[in-house]
C-alpha positions in Angstrom: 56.1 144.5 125.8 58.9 142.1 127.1 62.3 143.5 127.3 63.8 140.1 128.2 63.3 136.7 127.0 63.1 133.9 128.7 66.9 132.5 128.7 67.8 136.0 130.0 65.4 136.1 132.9 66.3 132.6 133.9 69.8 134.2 133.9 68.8 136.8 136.1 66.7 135.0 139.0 70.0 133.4 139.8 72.4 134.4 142.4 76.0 135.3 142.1 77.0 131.5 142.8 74.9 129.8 140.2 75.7 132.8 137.5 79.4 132.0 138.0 78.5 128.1 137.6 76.0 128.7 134.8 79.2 130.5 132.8 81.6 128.3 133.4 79.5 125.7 132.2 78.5 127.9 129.1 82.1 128.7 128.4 82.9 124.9 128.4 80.4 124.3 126.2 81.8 126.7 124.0 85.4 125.3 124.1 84.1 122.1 123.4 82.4 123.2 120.2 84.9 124.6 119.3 86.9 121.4 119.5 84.4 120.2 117.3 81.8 118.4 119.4 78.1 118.0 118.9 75.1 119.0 120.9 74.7 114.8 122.2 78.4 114.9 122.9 78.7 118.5 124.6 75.5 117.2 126.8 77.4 114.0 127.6 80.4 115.6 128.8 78.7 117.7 130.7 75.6 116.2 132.1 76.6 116.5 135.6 76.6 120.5 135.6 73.4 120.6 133.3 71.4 118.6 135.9 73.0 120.6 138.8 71.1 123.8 137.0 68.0 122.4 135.8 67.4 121.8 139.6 67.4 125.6 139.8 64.6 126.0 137.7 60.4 124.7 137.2 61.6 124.7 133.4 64.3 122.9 133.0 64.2 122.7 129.2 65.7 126.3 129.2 69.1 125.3 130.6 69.8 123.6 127.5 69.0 126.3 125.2 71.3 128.4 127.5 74.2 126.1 127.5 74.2 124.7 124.0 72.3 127.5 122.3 69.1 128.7 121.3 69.5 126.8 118.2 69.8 123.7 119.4 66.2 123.2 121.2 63.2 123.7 119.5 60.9 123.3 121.5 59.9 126.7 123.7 60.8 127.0 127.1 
């Protein structure tokens, strides 16, 4: 049995540096929900960060579902 999905491990096989990046760019993409944006929008303002971290990673797909939610990828990582 798993304990940890896939989001979570990705998490984890970072260091300390990328964790702190990889929150602040969750917690931005947060606020800007908040303010009401959508997934296109929240990826266009912060495109630059979620390139940065897919460069961290063979499956790239994942850092979306990270930074914008599960929800909002379909597709498995």
């Amino acid at each position: 049995m798993e304990c940890f999905g896939p989001e979570a491990m990705f998490v984890l096989s970072l260091d300390e540096r990328q964790r702190d990046f990889l929150t602040d760019t969750v917690e931005e993409a947060l606020k800007l929900r908040a303010e009401g944006l959508d997934d296109d929008e929240i990826q266009g303002h912060l495109a630059h960060a979620i390139i940065a971290i897919e460069g961290w990673t063979n499956t790239p797909r994942i850092v979306r579902r990270v930074v914008l939610g599960a929800y909002a990828d379909d597709e498995p990582a």
